[in-house]
C-alpha positions in Angstrom: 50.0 -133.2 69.9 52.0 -134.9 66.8 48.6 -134.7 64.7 49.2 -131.1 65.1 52.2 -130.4 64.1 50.9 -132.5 61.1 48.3 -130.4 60.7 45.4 -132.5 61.4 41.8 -130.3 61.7 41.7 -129.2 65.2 38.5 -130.4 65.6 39.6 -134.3 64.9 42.0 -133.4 67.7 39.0 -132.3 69.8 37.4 -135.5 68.9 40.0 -137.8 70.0 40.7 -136.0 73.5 37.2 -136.1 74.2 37.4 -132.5 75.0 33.4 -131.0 74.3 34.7 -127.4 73.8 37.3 -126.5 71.1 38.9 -124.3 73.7 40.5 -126.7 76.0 42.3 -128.6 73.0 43.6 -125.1 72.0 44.7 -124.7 75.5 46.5 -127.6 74.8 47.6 -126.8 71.7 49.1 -123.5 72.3 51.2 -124.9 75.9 52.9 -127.4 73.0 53.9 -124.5 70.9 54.9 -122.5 73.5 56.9 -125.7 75.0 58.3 -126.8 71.9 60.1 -123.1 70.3 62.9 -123.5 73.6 64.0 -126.8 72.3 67.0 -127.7 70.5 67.6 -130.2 68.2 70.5 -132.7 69.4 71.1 -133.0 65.9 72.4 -129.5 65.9 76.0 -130.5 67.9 77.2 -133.0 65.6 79.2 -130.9 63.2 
């Protein structure tokens, strides 16, 4: 779901899935969000 996060139209997402209703990619897309906010960058420990 990269082309998400960069803001590519939904519906090019839809496209490229395959999905034939714009609901199941926004299924998908809002399980990524909800996956993504409890992770923490390992970048973050390196002070």
């Amino acid at each position: 779901m990269h082309l998400l996060e960069s803001n590519v139209n939904i519906r090019v997402v839809q496209e490229l899935l395959g999905h034939k209703d714009v609901s199941t990619t926004e299924i998908y897309a809002h399980v990524m969000n909800k996956d993504i906010q409890g992770v923490k960058s390992p970048l973050l420990g390196l002070d």
